[in-house]
C-alpha positions as CSV (number, residue, x, y, z in Angstrom):
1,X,0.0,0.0,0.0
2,X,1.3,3.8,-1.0
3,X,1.1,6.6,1.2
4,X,0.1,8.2,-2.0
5,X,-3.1,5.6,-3.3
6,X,-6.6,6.3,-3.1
7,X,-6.8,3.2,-0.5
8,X,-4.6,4.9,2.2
9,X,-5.6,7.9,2.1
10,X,-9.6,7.1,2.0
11,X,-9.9,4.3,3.8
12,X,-6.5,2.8,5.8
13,X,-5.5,6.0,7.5
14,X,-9.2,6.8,8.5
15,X,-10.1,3.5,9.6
16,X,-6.6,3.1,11.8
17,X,-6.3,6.7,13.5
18,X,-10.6,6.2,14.4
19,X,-9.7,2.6,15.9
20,X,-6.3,3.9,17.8
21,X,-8.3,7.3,19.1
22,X,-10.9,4.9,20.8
23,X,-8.3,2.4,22.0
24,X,-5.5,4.6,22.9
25,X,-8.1,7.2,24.9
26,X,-9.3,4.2,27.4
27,X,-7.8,2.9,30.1
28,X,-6.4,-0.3,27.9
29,X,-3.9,1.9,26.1
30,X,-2.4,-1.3,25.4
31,X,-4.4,-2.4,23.0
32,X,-3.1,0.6,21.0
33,X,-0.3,-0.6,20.4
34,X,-1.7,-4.4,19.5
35,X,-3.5,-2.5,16.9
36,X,-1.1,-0.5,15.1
37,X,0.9,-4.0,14.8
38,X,-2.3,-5.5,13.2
39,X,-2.8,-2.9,10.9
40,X,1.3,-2.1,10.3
41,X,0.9,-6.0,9.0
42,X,-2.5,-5.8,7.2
43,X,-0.6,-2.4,5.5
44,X,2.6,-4.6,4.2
45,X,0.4,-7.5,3.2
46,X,-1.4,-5.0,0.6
47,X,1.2,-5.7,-2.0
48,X,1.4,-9.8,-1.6
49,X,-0.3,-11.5,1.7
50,X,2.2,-14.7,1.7
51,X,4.8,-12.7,2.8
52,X,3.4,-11.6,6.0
53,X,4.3,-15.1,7.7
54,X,8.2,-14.6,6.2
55,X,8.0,-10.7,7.8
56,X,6.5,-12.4,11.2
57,X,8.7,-14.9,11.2
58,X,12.0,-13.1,10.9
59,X,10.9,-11.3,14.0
60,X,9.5,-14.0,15.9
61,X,13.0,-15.6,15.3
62,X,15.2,-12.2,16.3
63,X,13.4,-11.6,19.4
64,X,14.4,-15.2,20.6
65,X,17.9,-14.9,19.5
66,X,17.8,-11.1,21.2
67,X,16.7,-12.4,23.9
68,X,19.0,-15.2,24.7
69,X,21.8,-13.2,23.7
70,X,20.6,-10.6,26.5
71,X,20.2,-13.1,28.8
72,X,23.9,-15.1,27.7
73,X,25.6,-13.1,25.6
74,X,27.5,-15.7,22.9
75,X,29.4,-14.5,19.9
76,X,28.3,-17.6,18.4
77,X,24.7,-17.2,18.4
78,X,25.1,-13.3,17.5
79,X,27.1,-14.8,14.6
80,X,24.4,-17.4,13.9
81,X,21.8,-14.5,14.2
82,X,23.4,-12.0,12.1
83,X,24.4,-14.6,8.8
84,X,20.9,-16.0,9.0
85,X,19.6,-11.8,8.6
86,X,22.0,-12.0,5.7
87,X,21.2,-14.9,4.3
88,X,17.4,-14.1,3.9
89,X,18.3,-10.9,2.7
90,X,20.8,-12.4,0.0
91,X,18.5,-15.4,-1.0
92,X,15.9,-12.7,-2.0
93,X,17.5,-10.0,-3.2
94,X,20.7,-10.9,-4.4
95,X,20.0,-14.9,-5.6
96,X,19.2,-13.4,-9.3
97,X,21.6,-11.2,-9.2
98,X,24.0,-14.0,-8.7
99,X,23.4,-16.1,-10.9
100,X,23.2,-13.8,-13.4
101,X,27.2,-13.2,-13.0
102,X,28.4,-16.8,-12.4
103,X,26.8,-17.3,-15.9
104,X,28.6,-14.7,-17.4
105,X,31.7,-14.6,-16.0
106,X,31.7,-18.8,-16.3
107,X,29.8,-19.9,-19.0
108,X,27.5,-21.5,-17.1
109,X,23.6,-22.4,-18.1
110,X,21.8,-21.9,-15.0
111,X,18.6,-20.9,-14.6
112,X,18.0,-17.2,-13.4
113,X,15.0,-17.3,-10.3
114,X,12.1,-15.4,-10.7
115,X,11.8,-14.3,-7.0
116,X,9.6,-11.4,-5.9
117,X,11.7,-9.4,-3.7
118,X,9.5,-8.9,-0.4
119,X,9.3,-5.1,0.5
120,X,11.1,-3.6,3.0
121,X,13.6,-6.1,3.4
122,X,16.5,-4.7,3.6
123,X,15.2,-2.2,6.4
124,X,13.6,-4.5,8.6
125,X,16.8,-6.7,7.9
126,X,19.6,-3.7,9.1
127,X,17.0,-3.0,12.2
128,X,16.9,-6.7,13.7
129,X,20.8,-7.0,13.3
130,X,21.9,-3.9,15.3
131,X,19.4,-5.2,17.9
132,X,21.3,-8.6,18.3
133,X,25.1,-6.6,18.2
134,X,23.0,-4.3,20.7
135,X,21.5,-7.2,22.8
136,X,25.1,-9.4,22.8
137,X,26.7,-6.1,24.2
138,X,24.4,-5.4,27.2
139,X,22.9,-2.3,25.6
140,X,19.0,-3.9,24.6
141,X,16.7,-3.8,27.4
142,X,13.8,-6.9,28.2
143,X,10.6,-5.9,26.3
144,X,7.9,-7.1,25.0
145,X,7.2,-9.1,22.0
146,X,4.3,-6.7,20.9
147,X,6.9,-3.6,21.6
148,X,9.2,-5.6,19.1
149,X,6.7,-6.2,16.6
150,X,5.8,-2.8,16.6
151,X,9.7,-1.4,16.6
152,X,9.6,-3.7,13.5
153,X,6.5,-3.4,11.5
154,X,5.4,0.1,12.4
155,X,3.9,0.9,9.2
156,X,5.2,5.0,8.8
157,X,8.7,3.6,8.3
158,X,8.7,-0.3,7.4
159,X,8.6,0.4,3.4
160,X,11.5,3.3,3.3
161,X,12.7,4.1,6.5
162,X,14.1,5.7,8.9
163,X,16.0,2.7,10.1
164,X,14.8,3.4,13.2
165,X,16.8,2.1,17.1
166,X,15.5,0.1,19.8
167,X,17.1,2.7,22.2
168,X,14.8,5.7,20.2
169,X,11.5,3.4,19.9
170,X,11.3,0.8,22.3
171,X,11.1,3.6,25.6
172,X,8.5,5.2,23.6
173,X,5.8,1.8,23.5
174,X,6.6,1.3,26.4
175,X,5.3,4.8,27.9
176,X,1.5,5.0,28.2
177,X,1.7,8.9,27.0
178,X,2.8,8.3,23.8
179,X,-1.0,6.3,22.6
180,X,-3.1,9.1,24.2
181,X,-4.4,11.1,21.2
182,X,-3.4,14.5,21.2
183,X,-5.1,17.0,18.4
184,X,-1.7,18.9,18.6
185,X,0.6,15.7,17.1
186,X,-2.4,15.5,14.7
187,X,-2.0,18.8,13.7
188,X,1.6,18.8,13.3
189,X,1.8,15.8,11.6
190,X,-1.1,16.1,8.9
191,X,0.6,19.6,8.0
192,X,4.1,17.0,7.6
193,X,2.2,14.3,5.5
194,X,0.7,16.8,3.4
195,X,4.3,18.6,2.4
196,X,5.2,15.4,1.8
197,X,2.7,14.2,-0.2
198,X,3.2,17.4,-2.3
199,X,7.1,17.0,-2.8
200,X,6.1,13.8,-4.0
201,X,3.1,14.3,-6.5
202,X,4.1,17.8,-7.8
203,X,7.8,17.8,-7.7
204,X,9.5,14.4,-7.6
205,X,6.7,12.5,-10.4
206,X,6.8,15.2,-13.1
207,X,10.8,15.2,-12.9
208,X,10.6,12.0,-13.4
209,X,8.8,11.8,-16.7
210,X,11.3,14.1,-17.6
211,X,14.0,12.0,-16.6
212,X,12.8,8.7,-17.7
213,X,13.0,9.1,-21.1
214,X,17.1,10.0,-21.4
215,X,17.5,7.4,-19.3
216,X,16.2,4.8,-21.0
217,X,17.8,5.8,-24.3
218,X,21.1,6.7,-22.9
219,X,22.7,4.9,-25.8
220,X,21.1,6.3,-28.6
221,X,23.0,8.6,-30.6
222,X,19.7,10.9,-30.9
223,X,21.1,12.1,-27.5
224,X,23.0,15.5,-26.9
225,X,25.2,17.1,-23.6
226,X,22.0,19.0,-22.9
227,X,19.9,15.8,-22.7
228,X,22.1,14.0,-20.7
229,X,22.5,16.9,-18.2
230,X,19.0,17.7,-18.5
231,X,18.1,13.7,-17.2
232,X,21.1,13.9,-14.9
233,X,19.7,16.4,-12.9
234,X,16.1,15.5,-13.1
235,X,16.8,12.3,-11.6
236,X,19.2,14.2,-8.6
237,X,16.1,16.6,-8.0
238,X,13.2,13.7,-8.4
239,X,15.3,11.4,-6.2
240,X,15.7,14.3,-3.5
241,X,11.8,15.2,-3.8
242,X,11.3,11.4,-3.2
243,X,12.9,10.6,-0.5
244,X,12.5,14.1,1.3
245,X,8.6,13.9,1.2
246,X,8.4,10.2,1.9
247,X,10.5,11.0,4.9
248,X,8.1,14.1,5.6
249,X,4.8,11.5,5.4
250,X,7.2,8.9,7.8
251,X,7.8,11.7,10.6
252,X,4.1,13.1,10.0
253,X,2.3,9.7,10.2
254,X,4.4,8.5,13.5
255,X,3.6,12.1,15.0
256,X,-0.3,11.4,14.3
257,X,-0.1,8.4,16.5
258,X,2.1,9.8,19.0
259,X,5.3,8.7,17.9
260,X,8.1,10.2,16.8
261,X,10.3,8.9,14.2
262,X,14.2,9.9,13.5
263,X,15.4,12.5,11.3
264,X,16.2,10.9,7.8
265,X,16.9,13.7,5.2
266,X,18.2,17.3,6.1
267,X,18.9,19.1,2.8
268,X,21.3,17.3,1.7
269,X,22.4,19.1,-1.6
270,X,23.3,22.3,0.7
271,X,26.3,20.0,2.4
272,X,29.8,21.3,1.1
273,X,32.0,17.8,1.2
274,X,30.6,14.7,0.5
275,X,30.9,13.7,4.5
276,X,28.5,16.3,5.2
277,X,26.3,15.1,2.1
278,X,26.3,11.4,4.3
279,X,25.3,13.3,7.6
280,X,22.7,14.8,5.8
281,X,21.1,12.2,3.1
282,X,19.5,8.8,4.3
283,X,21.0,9.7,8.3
284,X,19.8,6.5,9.4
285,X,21.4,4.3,7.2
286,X,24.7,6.3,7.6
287,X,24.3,6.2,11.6
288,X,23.6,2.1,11.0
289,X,26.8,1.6,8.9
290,X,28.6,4.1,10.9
291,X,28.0,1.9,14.1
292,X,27.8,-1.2,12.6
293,X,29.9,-1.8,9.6
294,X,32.8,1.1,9.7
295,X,33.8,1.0,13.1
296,X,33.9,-2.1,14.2
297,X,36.6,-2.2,11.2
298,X,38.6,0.4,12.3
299,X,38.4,-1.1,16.0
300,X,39.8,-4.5,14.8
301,X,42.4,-2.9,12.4
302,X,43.3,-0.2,15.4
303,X,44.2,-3.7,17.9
304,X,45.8,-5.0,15.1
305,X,48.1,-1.9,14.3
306,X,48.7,-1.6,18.1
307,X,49.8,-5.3,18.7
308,X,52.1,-5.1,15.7
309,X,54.0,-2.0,16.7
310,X,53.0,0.5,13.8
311,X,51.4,4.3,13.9
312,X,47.8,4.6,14.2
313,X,48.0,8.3,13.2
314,X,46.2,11.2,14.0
315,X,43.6,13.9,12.7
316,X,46.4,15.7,11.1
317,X,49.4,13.6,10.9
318,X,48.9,10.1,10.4
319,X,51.8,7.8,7.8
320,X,50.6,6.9,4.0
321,X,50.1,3.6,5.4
322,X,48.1,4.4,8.6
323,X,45.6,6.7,6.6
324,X,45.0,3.5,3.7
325,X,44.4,1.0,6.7
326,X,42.8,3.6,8.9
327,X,40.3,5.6,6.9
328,X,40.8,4.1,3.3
329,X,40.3,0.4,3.8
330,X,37.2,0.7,6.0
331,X,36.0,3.7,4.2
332,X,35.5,1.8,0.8
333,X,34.7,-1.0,2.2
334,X,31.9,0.4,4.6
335,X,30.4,2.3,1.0
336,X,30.9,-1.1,-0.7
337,X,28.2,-2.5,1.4
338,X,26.1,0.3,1.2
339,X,26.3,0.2,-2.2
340,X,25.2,-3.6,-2.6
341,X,22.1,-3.0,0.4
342,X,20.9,-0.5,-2.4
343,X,20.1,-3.0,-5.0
344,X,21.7,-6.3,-6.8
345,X,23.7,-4.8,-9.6
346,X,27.2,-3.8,-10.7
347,X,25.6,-0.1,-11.2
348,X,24.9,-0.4,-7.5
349,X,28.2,-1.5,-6.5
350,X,30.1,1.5,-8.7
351,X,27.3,4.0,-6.8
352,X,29.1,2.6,-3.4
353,X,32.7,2.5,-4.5
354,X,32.8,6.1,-6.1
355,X,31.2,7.3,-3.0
356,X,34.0,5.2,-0.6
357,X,36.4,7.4,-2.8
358,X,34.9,10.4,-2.2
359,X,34.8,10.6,1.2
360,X,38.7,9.2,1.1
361,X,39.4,11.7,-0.6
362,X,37.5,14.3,1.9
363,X,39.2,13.1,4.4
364,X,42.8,12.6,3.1
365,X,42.1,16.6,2.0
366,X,41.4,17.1,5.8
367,X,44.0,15.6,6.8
368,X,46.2,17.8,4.7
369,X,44.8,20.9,5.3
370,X,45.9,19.9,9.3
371,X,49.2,19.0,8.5
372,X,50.2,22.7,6.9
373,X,47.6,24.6,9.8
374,X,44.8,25.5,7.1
375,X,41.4,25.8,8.5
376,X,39.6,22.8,8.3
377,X,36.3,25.3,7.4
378,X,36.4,27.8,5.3
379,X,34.6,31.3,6.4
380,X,34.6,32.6,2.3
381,X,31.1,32.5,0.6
382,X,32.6,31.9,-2.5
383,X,34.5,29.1,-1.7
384,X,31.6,27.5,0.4
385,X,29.4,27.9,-2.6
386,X,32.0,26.7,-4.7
387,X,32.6,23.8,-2.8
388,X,28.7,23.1,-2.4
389,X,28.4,23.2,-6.6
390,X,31.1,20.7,-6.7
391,X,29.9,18.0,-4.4
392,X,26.6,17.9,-6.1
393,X,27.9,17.6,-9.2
394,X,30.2,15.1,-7.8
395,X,26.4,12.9,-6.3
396,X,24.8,13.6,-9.7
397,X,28.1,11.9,-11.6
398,X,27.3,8.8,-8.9
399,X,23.4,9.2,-9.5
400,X,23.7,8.4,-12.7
401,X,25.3,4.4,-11.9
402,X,22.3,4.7,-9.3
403,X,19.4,5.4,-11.8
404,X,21.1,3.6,-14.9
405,X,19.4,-0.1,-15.4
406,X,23.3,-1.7,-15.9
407,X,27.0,0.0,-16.0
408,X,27.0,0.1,-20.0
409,X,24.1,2.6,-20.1
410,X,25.4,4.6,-17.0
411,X,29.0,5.0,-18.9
412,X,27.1,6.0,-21.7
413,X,25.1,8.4,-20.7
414,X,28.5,9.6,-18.7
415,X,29.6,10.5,-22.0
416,X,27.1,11.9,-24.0
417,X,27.2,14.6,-20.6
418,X,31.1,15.0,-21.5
419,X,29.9,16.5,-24.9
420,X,30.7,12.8,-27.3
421,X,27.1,13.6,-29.5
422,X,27.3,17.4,-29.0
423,X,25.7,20.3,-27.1
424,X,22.3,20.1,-28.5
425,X,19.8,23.1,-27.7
426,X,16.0,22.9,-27.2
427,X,14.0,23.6,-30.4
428,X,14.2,26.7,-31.9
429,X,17.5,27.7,-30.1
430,X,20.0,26.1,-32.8
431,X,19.0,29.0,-34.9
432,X,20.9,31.9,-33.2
433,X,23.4,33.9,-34.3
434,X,26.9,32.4,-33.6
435,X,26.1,29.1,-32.7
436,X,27.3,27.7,-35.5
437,X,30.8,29.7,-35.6
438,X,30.7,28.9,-31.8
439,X,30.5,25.4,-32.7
440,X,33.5,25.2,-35.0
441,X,35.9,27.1,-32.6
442,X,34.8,24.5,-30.0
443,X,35.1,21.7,-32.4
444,X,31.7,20.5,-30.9
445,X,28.3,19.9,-33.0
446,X,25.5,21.5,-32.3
447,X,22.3,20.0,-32.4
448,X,18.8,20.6,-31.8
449,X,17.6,18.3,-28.0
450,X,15.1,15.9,-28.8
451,X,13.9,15.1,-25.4
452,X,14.4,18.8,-23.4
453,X,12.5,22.0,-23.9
454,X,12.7,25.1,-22.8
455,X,9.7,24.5,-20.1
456,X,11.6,21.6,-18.9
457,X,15.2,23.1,-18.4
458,X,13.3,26.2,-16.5
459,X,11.6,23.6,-14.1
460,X,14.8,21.8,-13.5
461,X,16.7,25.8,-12.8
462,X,13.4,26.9,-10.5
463,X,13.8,23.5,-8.7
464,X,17.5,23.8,-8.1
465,X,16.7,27.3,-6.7
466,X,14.1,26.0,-4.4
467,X,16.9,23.3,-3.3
468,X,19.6,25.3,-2.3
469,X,18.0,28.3,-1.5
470,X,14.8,28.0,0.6
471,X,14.4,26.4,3.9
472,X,13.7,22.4,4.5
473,X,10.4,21.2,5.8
474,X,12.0,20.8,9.3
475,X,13.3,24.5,9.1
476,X,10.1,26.0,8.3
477,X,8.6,23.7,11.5
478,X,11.3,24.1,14.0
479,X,8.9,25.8,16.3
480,X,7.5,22.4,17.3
481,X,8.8,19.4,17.8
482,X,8.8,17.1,14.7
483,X,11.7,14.2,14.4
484,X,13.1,12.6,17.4
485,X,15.7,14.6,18.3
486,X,16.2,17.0,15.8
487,X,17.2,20.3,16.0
488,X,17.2,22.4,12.4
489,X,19.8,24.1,11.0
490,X,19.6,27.9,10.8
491,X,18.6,29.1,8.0
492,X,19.0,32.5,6.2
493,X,15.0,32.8,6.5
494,X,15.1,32.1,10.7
495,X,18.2,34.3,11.0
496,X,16.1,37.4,9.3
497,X,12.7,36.9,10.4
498,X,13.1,35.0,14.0
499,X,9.3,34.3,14.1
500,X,8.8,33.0,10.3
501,X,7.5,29.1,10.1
502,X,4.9,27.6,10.6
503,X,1.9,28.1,13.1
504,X,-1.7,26.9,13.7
505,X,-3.0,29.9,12.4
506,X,-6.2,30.2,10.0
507,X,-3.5,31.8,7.4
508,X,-1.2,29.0,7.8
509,X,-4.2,26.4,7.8
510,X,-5.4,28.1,4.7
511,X,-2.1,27.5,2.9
512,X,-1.5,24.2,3.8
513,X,-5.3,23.4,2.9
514,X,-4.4,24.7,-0.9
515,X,-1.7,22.8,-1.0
516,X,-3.5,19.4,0.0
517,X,-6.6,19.9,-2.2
518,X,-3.7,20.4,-5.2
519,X,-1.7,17.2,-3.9
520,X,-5.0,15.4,-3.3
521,X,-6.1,16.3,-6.9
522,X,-3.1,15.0,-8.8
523,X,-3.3,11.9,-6.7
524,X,-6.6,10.7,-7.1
525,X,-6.6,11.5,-11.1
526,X,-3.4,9.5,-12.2
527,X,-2.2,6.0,-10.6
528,X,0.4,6.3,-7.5
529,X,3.6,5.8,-8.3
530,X,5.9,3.8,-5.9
531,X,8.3,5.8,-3.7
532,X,12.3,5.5,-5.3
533,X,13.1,3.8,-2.0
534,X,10.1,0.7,-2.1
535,X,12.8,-1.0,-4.3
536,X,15.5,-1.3,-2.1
């Protein structure tokens, strides 16, 4: 079921928020919380009932193994735990996927497996693991099985996230406050759900369609620089849009109920180095392989260095050695994975290697700067800006492995943006003055776009304005409490007008209101399309 389908907004939502305002009011504030697993599982059996039992299953199965491992912590029951998460994960996303490459890279004749990949998989998968690592170190407290089941299955994030903590949650189902209705979190969260909804109906679909297109002719010579660009950056903005106002409708929806979810998304494209890009896009997943994955690495390879005699280094002088087994090493390695939990594909594996190198090259830069007593910082504008251009473009150049369906078509489309079939203009454009001299001097054809127009380019431009220079959806809220934890950046509109953002005020209320009816309009007269995210 979509957030955006006629069937949750109509009749799900309704029918779940009437139910838990009856329950959750009474003194059997329990039951709240039995009911929102009911329906959290009735909501993820929408798309294909028979793999309900495999989601109930998986946590019937962690709980136990939490549970003994809290009880008797054994690294060979977390290690039992944790490669039987990985191999349900593997057999059903990545069986294909291997097959696929024995048979190329071998020879070999075997049959590919047509296996549905269960939603959410790889969410629910990363949550249960850190809760065994946590519960085999002492840090997961005794609960319930129904506070488990609904850590799990809570239906706001189960499809796309946040990867949410048994430390944020668990406290929260366990307090009686959090399932007594309150018209504020109602309010608050609605207004959330419905920015969302419009990010994702009125921004991220029509970008989209424009992207979809060059994309799936990126190896047609019909294509020019502009096209490619034009589809580059459609795909960057759609894929923000997405994922920002599917994280908007998470936090919203968990605030309706009285629960508040983790920031997930904080205006990423505004970060100036790809580290603060990863602080800032998809937080959860970063905070999960931060704990999880990277560390753990560097703690092993830190004993390993320290048993052996050699230099650990430091956060400005460290030995060439020391910074590849240091920060390199687990660095690429830690992307690697995150590249492969995106989706079974080389593409997907490039996406996470080029961003390993990124960030090793952010923080070998860093480490630089130390060493001759630059600031790590800068305080200029210009070079800020300049530094926030180039990461993007460097995420777009990655975006496109991301999007591409293989590595041939990414490459491709790679080179048709480097100018290989020419600039190409929209219609009407190749017929100005000096083009064509223009085009001999540069040695470069110029040709007339086939799949960008004017109307398009100017969305993409008025888009990227609205990116990088308007406040996020938690910035224009920060006068109420929205994600767990969260306090929003500053922005240039908070610093100017302290009291700007939102308020329950008929003027606000009126806005908001205009901007559902629109939302609710589009949505109701085309079929939803699936959040970028439901894939992986």
């Amino acid at each position: 079921m979509l957030f955006n389908s006629k069937e949750f907004l109509v009749y799900f939502l309704p029918i779940v928020l009437a139910v838990f305002f009856a329950v959750g009011g009474s003194s059997r504030y329990r039951l709240a919380a039995v009911w929102l697993v009911a329906a959290s599982l009735v909501f993820y059996g929408w798309w294909y009932p028979p793999y309900v039992p495999l989601l109930m299953a998986s946590m019937v199965a962690n709980f136990l193994i939490g549970r003994r491992l809290a009880r008797a912590p054994s690294k060979y029951v977390l290690g039992a735990g944790v490669a039987a998460n990985i191999l349900l994960l593997g057999v059903y996303k990545y069986s294909g996927f291997a097959v696929t490459t024995s048979n190329q890279l071998f020879g070999l004749d075997w049959v590919v497996p047509n296996i549905a990949l269960p939603l959410a998989i790889s969410f629910f998968t990363f949550q249960q693991i850190a809760f065994l690592a946590d519960a085999h170190d002492g840090n997961a407290e005794e609960h319930s099985f129904v506070d488990y089941s609904l850590f799990i299955t809570f239906f706001p994030h189960l499809i796309a996230g946040p990867i949410t903590h048994h430390r944020e949650m668990l406290p929260q189902f366990r307090n009686s406050e959090t399932f007594r209705p309150r018209l504020d979190n109602v309010a608050i969260g609605a207004t959330l759900f419905v920015l969302g909804l419009f990010k994702k109906v009125a921004i991220a679909d029509p970008l989209g369609e424009v992207a979809r297109p060059i994309f799936a002719e990126a190896t047609t010579p019909a294509l020019s620089l502009i096209d490619a660009w034009g589809g580059a950056l459609a795909y960057a903005l759609q894929i923000y849009f997405d994922f920002s106002g599917y994280t908007d409708m998470a936090i919203g929806l968990g605030l309706m109920f009285g629960i508040r979810l983790p920031p997930n998304f904080d205006s990423p494209y505004k970060a100036r180095n790809i580290i603060e890009f990863w602080s800032r896009f998809h937080m959860t997943l970063t905070r999960f392989l931060t704990a999880y994955v990277y560390n753990p690495i560097v703690l092993r390879v830190t004993r390993a260095r320290l048993r052996a005699g050699l230099p650990l280094g430091g956060r400005s002088r460290t030995t060439p050695g020391a910074f590849v087994m240091m920060i390199a090493l687990p660095t690429i390695l830690t992307m690697f994975i995150s590249g492969v939990w995106h989706g079974a594909g080389w593409q997907f594996i490039i996406f996470g290697l080029l961003h390993g190198l990124y960030i090793t090259i952010n923080r070998a830069w860093r480490t630089i700067k130390g060493a001759v007593g630059w600031p790590v910082e800068s305080k200029s504008k210009l070079r800020n800006a300049s530094a926030t251009i180039l990461t993007f473009l460097c995420v777009v150049v990655a975006l496109v492995f991301f999007r591409s369906s293989d590595v041939p078509s990414a490459i491709a489309l790679l080179s048709v943006m480097m100018g290989s079939h020419g600039v190409g203009f929209p219609p009407g454009v190749t017929e100005l003055p000096g083009l064509g001299a223009l085009s001999q001097v540069l040695g470069i054809p110029v040709i007339e776009s086939k799949y960008l127009h004017l109307k398009q380019i100017f969305w993409i431009v008025v888009v990227l304005a609205v990116v990088w220079g308007t406040p996020n959806t938690q910035q224009w809220m920060r006068h109420y409490r929205t994600a767990l934890d969260h306090r929003p950046r500053m922005d240039w509109v908070a610093r100017l007008i302290p009291r700007a953002g939102w308020q329950p005020t008929s003027v606000w209320g009126l806005m908001i209101g205009c901007l559902a009816t629109y939302a609710l309009m589009r949505t109701f007269s085309q079929a939803p399309t699936e959040f970028l995210y439901f894939q992986f």
